[in-house]
C-alpha positions in Angstrom: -5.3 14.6 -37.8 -5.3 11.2 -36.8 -2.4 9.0 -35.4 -2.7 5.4 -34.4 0.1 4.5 -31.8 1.5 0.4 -32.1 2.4 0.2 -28.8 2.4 -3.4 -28.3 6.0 -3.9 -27.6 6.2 -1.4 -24.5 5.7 -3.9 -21.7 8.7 -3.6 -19.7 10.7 -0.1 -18.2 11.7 2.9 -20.1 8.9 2.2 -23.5 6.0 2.2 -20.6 7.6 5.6 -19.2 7.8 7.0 -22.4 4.5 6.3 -23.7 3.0 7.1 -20.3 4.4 10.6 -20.2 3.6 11.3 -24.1 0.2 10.9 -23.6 0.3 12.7 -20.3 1.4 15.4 -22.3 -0.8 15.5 -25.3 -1.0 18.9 -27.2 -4.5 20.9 -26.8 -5.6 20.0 -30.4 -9.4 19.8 -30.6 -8.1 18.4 -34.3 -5.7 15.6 -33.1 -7.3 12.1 -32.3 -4.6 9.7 -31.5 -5.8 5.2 -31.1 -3.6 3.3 -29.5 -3.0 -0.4 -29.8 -1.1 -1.5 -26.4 -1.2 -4.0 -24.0 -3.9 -4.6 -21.4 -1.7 -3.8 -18.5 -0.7 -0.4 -19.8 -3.3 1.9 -18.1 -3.6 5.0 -20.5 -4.3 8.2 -19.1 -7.9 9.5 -19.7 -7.8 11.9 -22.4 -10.7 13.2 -24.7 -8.5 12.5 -27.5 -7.0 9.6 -26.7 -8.8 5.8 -27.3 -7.7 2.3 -27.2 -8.1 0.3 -29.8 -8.7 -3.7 -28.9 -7.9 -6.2 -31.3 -8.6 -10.1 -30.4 -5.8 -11.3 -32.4 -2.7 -12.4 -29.6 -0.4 -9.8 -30.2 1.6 -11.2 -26.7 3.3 -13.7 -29.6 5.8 -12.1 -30.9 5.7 -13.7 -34.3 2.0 -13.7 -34.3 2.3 -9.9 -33.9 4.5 -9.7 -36.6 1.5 -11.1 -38.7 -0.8 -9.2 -37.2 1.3 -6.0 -37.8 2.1 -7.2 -41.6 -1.4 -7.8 -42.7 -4.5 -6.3 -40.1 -2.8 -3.3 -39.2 -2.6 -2.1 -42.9 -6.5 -2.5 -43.5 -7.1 -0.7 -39.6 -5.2 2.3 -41.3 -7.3 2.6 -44.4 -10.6 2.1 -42.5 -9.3 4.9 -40.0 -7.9 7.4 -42.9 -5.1 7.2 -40.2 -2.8 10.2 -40.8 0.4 8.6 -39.5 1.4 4.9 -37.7 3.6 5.6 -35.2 5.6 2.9 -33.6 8.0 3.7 -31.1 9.2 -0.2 -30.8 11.6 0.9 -33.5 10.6 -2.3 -35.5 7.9 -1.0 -38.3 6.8 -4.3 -40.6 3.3 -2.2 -41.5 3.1 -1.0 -45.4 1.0 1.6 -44.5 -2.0 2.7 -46.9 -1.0 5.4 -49.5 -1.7 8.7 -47.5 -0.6 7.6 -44.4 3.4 8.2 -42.8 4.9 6.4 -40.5 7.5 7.4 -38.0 9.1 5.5 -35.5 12.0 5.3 -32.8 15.1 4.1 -32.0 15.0 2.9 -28.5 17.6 -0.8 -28.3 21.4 -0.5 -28.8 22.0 -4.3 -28.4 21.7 -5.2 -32.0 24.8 -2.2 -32.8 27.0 -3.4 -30.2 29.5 -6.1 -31.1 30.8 -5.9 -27.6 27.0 -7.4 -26.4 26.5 -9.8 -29.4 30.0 -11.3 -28.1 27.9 -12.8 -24.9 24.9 -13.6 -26.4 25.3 -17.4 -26.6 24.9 -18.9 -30.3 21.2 -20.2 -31.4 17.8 -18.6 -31.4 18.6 -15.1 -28.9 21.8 -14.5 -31.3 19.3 -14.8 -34.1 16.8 -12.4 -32.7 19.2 -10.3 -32.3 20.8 -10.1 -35.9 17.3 -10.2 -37.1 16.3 -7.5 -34.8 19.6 -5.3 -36.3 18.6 -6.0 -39.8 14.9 -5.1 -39.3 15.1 -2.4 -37.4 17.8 -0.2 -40.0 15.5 -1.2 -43.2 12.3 0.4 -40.6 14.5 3.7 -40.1 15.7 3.9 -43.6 12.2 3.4 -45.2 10.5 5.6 -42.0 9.2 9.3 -42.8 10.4 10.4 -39.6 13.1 8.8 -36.8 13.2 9.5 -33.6 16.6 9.5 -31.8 17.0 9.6 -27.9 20.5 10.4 -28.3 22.8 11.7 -30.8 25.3 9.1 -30.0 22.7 6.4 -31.0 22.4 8.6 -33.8 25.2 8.9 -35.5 26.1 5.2 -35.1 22.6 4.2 -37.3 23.2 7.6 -40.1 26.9 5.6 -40.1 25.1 2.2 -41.1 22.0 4.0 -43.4 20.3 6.9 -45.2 17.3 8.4 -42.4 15.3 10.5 -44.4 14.2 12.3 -41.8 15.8 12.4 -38.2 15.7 14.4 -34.9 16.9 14.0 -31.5 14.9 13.9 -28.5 16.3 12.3 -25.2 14.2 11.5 -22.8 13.3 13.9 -19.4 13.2 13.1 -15.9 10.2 12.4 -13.6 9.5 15.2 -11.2 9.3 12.4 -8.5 13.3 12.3 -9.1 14.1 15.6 -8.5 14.6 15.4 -4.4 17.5 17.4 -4.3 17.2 20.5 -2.0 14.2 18.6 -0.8 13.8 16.4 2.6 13.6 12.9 2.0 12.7 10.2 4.8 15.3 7.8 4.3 14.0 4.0 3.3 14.0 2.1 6.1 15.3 -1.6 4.0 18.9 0.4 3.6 21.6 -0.2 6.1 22.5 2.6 8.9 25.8 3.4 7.5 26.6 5.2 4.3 26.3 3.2 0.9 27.2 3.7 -2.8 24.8 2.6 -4.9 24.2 0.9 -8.1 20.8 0.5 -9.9 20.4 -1.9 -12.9 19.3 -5.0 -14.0 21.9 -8.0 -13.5 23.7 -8.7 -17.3 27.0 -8.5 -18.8 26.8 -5.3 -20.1 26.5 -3.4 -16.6 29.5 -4.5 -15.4 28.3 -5.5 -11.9 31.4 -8.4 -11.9 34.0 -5.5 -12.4 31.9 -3.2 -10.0 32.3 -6.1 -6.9 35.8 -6.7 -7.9 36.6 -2.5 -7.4 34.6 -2.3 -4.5 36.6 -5.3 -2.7 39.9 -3.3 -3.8 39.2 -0.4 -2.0 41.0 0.0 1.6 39.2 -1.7 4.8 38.6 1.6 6.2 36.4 2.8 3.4 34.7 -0.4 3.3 33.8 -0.2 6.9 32.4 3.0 6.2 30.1 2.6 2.9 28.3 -0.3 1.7 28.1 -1.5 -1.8 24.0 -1.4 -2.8 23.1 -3.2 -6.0 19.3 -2.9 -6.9 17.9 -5.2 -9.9 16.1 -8.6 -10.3 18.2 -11.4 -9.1 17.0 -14.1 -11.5 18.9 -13.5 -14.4 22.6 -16.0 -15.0 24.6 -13.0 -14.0 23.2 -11.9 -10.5 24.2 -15.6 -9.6 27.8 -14.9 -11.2 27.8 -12.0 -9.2 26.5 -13.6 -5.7 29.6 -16.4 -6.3 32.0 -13.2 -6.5 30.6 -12.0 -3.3 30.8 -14.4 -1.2 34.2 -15.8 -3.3 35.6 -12.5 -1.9 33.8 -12.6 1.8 31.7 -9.2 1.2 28.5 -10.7 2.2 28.1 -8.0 4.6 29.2 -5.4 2.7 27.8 -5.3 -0.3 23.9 -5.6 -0.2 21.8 -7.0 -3.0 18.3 -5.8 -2.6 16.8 -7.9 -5.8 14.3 -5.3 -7.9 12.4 -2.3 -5.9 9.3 -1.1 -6.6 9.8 2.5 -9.0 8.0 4.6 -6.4 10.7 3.8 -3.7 13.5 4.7 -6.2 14.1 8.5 -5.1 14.7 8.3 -2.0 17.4 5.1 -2.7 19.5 7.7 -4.7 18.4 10.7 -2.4 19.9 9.5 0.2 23.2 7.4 -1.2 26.7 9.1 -0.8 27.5 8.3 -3.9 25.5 6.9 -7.1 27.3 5.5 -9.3 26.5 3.5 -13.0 28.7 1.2 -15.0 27.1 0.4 -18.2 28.8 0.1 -21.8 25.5 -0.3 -23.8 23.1 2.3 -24.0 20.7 4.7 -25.9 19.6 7.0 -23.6 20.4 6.0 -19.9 17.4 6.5 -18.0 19.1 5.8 -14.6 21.8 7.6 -15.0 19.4 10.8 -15.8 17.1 9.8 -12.3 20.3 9.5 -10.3 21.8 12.9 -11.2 18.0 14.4 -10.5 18.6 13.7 -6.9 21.6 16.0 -6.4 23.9 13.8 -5.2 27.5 12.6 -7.0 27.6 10.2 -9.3 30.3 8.0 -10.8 30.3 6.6 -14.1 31.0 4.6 -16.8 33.2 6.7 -19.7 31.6 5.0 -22.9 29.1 6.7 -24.9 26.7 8.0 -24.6 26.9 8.2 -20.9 29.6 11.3 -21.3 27.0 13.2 -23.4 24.2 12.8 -20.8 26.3 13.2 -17.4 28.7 15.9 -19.3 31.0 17.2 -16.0 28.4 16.3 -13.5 30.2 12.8 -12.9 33.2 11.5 -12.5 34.5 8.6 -15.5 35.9 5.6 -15.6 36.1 2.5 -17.8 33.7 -0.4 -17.0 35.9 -3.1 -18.6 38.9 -2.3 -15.7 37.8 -3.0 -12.4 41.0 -1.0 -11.6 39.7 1.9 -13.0 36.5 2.0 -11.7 38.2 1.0 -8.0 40.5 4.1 -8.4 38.0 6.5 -9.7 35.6 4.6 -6.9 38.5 5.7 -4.0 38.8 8.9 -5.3 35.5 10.1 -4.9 34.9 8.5 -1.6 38.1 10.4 -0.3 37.6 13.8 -1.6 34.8 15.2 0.1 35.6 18.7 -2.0 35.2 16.8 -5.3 31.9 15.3 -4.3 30.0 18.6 -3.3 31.3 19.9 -6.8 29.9 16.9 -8.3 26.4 16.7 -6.5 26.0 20.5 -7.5 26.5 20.0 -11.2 24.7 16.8 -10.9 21.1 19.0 -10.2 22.1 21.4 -12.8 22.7 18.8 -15.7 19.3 17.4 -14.7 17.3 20.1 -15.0 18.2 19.9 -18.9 16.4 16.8 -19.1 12.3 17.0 -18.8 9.5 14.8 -19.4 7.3 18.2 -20.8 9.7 19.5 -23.0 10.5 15.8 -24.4 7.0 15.4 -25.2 5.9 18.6 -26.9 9.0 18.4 -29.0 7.9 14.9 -30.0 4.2 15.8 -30.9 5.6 18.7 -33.0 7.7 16.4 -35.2 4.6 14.0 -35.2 2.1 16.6 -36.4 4.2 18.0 -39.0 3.9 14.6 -40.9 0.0 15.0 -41.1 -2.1 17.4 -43.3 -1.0 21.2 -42.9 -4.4 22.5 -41.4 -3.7 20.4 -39.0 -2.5 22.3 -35.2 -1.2 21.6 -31.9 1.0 23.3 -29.2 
């Protein structure tokens, strides 16, 4: 069985991860040869069965991709006899040849949020994104098989469409994550003191704003005690929204902006926080939310799906639109030393649901069933 892998739009975060670990994890099939179109920064693992493919058109374009996607990729099939395109971008704009499937994911929630689209300014991003919405339903309609990471992201496409055929498969955790019951040297850029901390990137949708305003709510006493740690480039129009509300509100020292990490230096961040805690209202399968819990220690977070369905009892929840909530769920935790150990011991259970070896075999068995049935994998 052949598969041929577009891969060309993971360049940033969770696609990289995902791909990475999928071909980490490729099944022992002497009969499975998978090509992979991707970009030249994303080192693949070396694998017998695995091979890039190079192409010299510039697929860093997005609309010259497109092209390239609409009318070379179709012709790379058919020379192949390619037994299935898979594109995990979630945007398919391939007709594949005759005999060959297609199945792809569904990875961005931004184009099915209203909440989002209501600060995208008006012009060419709004656009995108309402382009983006209507191209990435008619790929999941018109797909043979759909890959969910969450059955909240789920059910909000099967609300909008018809998926022919559909299965859910979140994504795991790293085993670099899982530090708890582990010692952990503790970074040395982190302040002496306790610290709460929050890592994502700097945009409306996180809720950094409201997560300042709590912090500055709580009592002097608890602010003396734990700093506020936000991790997550700095360039972006909100992180200097945010910086003005620090300094508006004289928390300079208190609250600790250490601009974007490198991954590797990630678990021991959350390892060693008091509390972790994570305010989004616009994901698909929160990634950081899963690492956090991995290292065993309690984690706050935001109530809207599908952040519930992922943290189930192993956090407490509050909503990220009410910087009172989150300051009294934020007080509560910090004061209830009980409630904490609870929560850090339900946090390593609920992430040992969640891994990267499981994810993948359960994905290569819903790829392989699209392809010929002599073909086999495990």
């Amino acid at each position: 069985m052949k598969i041929i892998v577009n891969a060309f739009s993971a360049r940033l975060g969770g696609g990289r991860t995902y791909l990475l670990n999928l071909f980490e994890h490729m099944p022992d099939s002497d009969d499975l040869e998978v090509l992979v179109f991707a970009p030249k920064n994303l080192e693949l693992p070396t694998h017998a069965n695995i091979r890039r493919v190079e192409t010299a058109w510039p697929t860093e374009n997005p609309i010259l991709r497109t092209i390239w996607e609409r009318f070379v990729l179709p012709r790379v099939l058919k020379k192949e006899k390619a037994d299935v395109l898979f594109c995990p971008g979630g945007v398919v704009t391939t007709v594949p040849p005759k005999n060959c499937k297609v199945a792809t994911m569904f990875r961005n929630m931004i184009p099915f949020d209203s909440r989002v689209q209501q600060n995208i300014p008006w012009g060419l991003q709004r656009l995108r994104v309402w382009l983006l919405n209507r191209v990435m339903l008619k790929s999941m309609a018109n797909a043979d098989l759909t890959i969910f990471i969450s059955n909240y992201a789920r059910h909000v496409i099967e609300s909008l469409t018809a998926v022919r055929n559909a299965v859910t498969i979140p994504h795991g955790i790293s085993s670099v994550f899982r530090t708890h019951g582990n010692t952990v040297l503790r970074p040395d850029f982190v302040p002496s003191n306790e610290y709460i901390l929050y890592v994502s990137r700097f945009d409306v949708y996180k809720h950094h704003f409201e997560v300042v305003t709590a912090y500055a709510k709580l009592s002097a006493e608890l602010r003396a005690r734990f700093s506020l740690i936000l991790v997550g480039e700095t360039n972006m129009p909100e992180a200097i929204r945010v910086k003005s509300l620090i300094k508006e509100l004289e928390l300079d020292q208190q609250v600790i902006l250490l601009g974007a990490i490198p991954y590797q230096s990630l678990p021991p961040l959350y390892h060693h926080a008091y509390l972790n805690l994570f305010a989004s209202s616009c994901e698909n399968c929160p990634n950081i939310l899963l690492e956090a819990l991995a290292s065993g220690r309690p984690m706050i977070c935001s109530n809207v799906m599908p952040m519930p369905e992922f943290g189930a009892d192993a956090a407490l929840y509050f909503s990220p639109f009410d910087s009172t909530d989150i300051g009294s769920v934020l007080s509560t935790a910090l004061s209830s030393p009980n409630i904490l150990s609870d929560l850090a011991t339900a946090a390593a259970r609920q992430s040992d649901k969640f891994d990267w070896a499981e994810t993948c075999k359960k994905t290569w068995l819903a790829l392989l069933a699209l392809g010929p049935r002599s073909s086999g994998g495990s």
